[in-house]
C-alpha positions in Angstrom: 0.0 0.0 0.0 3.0 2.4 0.9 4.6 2.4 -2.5 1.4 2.4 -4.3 0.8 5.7 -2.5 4.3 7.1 -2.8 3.7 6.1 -6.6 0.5 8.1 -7.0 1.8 11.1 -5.4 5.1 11.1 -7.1 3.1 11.0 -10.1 0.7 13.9 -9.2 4.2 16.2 -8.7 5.4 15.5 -11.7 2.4 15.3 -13.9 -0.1 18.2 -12.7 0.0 21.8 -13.1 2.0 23.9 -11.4 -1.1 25.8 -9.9 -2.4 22.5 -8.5 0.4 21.6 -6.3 0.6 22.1 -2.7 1.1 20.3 1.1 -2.9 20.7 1.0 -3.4 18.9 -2.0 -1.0 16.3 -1.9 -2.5 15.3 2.1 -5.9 15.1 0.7 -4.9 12.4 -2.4 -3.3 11.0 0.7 -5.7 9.9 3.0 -8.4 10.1 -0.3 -6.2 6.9 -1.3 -5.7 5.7 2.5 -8.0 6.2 5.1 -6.1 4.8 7.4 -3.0 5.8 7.0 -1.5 7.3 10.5 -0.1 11.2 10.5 3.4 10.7 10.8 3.5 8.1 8.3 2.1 10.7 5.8 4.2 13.3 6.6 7.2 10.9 6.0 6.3 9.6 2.7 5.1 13.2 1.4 8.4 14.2 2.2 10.0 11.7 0.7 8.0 11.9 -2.6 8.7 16.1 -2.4 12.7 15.1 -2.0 12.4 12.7 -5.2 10.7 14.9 -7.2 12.6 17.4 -6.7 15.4 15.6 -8.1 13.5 15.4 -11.5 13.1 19.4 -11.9 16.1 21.9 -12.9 17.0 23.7 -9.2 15.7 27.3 -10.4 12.3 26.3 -12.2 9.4 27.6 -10.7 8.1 23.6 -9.9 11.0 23.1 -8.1 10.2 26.6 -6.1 6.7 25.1 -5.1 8.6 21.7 -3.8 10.8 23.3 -1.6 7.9 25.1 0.2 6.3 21.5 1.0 8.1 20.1 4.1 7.9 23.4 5.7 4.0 23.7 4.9 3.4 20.6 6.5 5.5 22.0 10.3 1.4 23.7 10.6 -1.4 21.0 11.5 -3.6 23.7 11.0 -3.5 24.4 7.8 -1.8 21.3 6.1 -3.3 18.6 7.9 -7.2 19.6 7.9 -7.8 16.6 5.6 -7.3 14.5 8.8 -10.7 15.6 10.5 -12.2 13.0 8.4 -10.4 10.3 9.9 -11.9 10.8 13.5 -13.9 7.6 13.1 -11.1 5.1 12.9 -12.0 3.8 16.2 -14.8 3.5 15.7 -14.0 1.3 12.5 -11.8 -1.0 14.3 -14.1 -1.7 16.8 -16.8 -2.8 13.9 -14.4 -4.7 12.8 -13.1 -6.7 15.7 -16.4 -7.6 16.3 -17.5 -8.7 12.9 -14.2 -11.2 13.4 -15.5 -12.3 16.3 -18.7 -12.8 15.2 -17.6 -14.7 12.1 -15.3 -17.0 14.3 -18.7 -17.9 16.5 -20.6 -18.5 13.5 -17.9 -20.6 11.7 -18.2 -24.6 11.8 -13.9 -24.9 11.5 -12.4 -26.6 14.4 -9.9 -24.1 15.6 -12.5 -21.0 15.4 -13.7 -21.7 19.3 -10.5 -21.7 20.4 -9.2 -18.4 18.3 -12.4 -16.7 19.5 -11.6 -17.5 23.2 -7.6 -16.0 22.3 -9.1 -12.7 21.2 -12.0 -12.4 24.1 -9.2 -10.0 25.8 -8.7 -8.3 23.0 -10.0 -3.9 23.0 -10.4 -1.4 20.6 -7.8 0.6 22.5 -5.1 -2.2 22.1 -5.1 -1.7 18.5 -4.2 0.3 15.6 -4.0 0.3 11.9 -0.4 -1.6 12.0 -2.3 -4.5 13.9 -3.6 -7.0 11.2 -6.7 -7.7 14.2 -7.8 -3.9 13.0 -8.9 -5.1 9.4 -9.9 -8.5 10.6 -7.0 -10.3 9.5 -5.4 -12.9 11.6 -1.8 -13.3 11.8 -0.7 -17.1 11.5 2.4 -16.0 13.6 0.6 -14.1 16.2 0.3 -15.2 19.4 -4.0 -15.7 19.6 -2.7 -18.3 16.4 0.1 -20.5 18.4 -1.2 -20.4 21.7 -4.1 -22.6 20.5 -3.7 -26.3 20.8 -2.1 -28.3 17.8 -5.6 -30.1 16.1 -6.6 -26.3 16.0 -4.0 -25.3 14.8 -3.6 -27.6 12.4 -6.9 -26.4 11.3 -5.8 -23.7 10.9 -2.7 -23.5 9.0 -4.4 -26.5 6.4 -5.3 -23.8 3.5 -1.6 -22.4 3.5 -0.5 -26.3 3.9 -2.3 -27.2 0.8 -0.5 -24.9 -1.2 2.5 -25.5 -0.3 4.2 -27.7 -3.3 7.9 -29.2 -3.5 9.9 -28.6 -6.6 10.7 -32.1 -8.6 14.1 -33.4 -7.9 15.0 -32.6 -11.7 14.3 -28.8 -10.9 16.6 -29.0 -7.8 19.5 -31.0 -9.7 19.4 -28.5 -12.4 19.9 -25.2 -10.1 22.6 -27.0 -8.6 24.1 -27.5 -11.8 24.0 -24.2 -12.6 25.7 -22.9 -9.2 28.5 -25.6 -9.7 29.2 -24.8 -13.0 28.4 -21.0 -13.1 32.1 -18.9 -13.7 32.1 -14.9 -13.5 34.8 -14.7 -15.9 36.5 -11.3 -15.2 38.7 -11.1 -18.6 38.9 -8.1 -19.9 37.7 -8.2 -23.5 38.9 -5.1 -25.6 36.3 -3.5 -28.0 36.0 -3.1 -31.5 37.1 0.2 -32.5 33.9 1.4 -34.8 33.3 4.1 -36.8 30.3 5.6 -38.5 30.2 4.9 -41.6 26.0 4.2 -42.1 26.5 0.4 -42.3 25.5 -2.0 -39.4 28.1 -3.4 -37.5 26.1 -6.2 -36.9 25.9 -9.6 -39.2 22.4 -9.9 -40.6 22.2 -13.0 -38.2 22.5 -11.2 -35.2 20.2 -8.3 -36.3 17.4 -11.2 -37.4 18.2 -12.6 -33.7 17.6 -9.1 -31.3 15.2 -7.9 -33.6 13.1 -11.4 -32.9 13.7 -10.7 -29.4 12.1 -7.4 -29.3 9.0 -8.1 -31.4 8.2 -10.9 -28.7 8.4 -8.5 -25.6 5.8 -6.7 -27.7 3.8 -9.0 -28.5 3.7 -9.4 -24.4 3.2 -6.1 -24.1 0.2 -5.8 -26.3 -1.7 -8.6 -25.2 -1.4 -7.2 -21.7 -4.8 -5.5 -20.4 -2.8 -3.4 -18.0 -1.4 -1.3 -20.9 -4.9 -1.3 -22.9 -6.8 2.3 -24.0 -8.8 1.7 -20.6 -5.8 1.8 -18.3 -2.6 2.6 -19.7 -3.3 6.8 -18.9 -3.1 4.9 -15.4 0.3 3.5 -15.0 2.9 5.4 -13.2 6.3 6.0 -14.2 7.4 2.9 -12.7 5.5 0.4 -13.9 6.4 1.9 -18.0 10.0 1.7 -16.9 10.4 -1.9 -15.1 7.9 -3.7 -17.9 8.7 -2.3 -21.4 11.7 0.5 -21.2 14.4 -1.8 -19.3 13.3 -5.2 -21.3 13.4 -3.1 -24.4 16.5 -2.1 -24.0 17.9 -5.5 -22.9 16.8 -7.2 -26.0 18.4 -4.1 -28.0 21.9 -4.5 -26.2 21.6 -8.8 -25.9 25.0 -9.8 -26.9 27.0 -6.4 -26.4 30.4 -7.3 -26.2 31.7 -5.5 -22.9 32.9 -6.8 -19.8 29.9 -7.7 -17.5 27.5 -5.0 -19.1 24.9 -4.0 -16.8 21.4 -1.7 -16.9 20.4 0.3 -13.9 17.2 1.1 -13.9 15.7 4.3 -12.0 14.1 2.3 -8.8 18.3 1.4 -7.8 18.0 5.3 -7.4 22.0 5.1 -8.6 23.6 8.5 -8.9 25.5 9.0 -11.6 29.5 8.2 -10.9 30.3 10.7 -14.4 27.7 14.0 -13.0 29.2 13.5 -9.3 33.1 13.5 -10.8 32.4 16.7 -12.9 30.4 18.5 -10.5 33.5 17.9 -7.9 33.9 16.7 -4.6 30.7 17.1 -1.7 28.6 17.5 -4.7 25.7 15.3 -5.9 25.8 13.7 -9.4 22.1 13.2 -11.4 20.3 10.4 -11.2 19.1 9.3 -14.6 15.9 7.1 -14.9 18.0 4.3 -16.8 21.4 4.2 -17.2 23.9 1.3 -19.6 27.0 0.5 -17.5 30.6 -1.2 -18.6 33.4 -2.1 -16.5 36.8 -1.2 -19.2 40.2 -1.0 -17.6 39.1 -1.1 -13.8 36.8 1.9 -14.7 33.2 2.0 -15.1 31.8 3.8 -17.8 27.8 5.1 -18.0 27.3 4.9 -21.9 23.4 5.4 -22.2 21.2 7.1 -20.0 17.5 7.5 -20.5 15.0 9.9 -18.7 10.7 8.5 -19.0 7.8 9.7 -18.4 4.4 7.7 -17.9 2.7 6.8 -21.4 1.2 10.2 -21.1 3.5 12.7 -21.2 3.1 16.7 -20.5 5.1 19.0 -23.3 7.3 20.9 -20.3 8.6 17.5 -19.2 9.3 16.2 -22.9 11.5 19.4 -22.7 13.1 18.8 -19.2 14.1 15.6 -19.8 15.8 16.3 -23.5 18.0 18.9 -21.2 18.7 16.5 -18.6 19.4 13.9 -21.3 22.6 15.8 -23.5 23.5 16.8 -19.7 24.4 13.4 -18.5 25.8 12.1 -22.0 28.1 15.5 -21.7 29.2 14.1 -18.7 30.0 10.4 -19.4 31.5 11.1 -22.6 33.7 13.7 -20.1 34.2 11.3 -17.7 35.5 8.5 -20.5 37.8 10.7 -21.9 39.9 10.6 -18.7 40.6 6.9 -19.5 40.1 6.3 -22.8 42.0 9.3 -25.2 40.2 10.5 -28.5 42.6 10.4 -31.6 43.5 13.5 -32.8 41.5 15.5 -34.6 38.4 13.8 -34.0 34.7 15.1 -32.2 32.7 13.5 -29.3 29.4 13.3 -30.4 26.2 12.4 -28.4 23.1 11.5 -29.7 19.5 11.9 -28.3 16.2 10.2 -29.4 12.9 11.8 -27.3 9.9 10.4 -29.1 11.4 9.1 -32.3 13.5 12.1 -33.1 17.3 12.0 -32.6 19.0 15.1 -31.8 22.8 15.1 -32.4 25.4 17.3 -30.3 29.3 17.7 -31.7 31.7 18.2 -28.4 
């Protein structure tokens, strides 16, 4: 439930207009969302979401303005935290349902249900709160009203979660086995092709037949899944687009790379960026692209492709933010490269952008 909220009002920072951002609004989509959420608990994840989305907005832009202002808005419970009067009731609520549990327990037929129901006849409306499973009538198989009841009750109990327990077949545990024994991280360096452009694939038609087979299946995924339909897809958050399409995009793209132990980070690892952090100097902290495409070359790692997304609905202002922040972070891995790895003489960095199909070029 937490990160499902964080989600939804990270995305409400980012996507709405400037003029409908504030501590106000984001408490009400809040405790809108969850009713029972407790105050401090809000006021730590809206400050978390304002810290994280601040991170996705140039420092001087008016949204970033409005951001700052948040944690100090929320310091008044009298003007920030009015949406709470409507959760006055929430003791009331637990009560109900405490004694709906313990009504269903006196109606049920199961074995163990007399003997839970005896367990919880201590049990007060004061004792709980929304943390307690007890609140929302759910019962805890490790709680202690569960294992202080006799063994044939509780065997009772615990016979659903038994039955779906299932052991793996023994050729399903020999073959992971295998794998460990025979798995090798093989740590030699292999050297790159030196490539130039010359508008021919470096690629054998194989290979290209192979990755682009690859990708046409994770679309054919994607497609047939409801949860990115007309009906829903205006729904998904940031997130979700990135982890399910963006990151196994790319990895069918980039299958077979020759590099040294290649690896994608994508934006949930919340991974600085090693190239920003170097040029911006010491005590300073570097950007943190959505997506970035990571080598390890002479004991050095090197950020080679960064990408900045947006849900599948996308405002014009962050189109432009992002294409800013992109050429910013490629300026500073193709820096940060060029303390290892000299350019000949004579010749241009270049960097190259692609934001909805059009690639933008940049000579350094």
């Amino acid at each position: 439930m937490e990160n499902t909220l964080f989600d939804s009002l990270y995305n409400f920072l980012i996507d709405s207009p400037e003029n409908h951002i504030s501590a106000v609004s984001l408490v009400y989509l809040a405790v809108k969302e969850n009713p029972q959420i407790e105050e401090n608990q809000l006021k730590s994840i809206v400050k978390d979401v304002t810290k994280s989305a601040m991170k996705k907005c140039e420092r001087n832009s008016s949204r970033y303005k409005i951001f700052q202002k948040i944690p100090h808005y929320l310091a008044s419970p009298s003007k920030a935290f009015i949406p709470f009067a409507i959760l006055n009731h929430r003791d009331d609520e637990i009560q109900y349902n405490l004694r709906k549990l313990k009504t269903d327990l006196f109606n049920s037929k199961s074995s163990h249900a007399t003997y839970l129901l005896s367990n919880l006849e201590g049990v007060k409306t004061s004792d709980l709160s929304w943390d307690d499973p007890l609140a929302s009538r759910v019962v805890d198989a490790n709680s202690k009203y569960v294992k202080e009841m006799p063994d044939h009750a509780l065997k009772s109990f615990m016979e659903p979660e038994d039955n779906m327990r299932v052991s793996a077949p023994g050729f399903i545990r020999e073959k992971c086995d295998e794998f460990v024994l025979k798995f090798a991280d093989d740590s030699e360096e292999i050297l790159p092709v030196k490539l130039t452009h010359n508008e021919s694939w470096k690629e054998s038609d194989e290979v290209l037949n192979r990755v682009t087979t690859g990708i046409l299946d994770l679309l054919n995924e994607v497609w047939k899944n409801p949860a990115f339909g007309s009906e829903l897809a205006s729904t998904q958050n940031e997130g979700t687009y990135v982890t399910d399409i963006i990151v196994p995009s790319i990895r069918a793209t980039l299958r077979g790379f020759q590099s040294e132990r290649p690896a994608l980070l994508a934006h949930n690892a919340e991974r600085q960026s090693v190239a920003s952090a170097d040029r911006k100097g010491k005590s300073r902290t570097g950007k943190q692209p959505d997506i970035m495409f990571i080598v390890n070359y002479k004991e050095r790692i090197h950020e080679l492709a960064f990408a900045e997304c947006s849900r599948l609905v996308c405002t014009e202002e962050k189109e432009k933010t992002d294409q800013v922040k992109l050429w910013r972070e490629m300026n500073d891995g193709l820096f940060w490269s060029r303390k290892a790895c000299k350019l000949d003489k004579g010749e241009f960095g270049i960097i190259g952008t692609s934001n909805n199909g059009f690639i933008f070029l940049f000579l350094l």
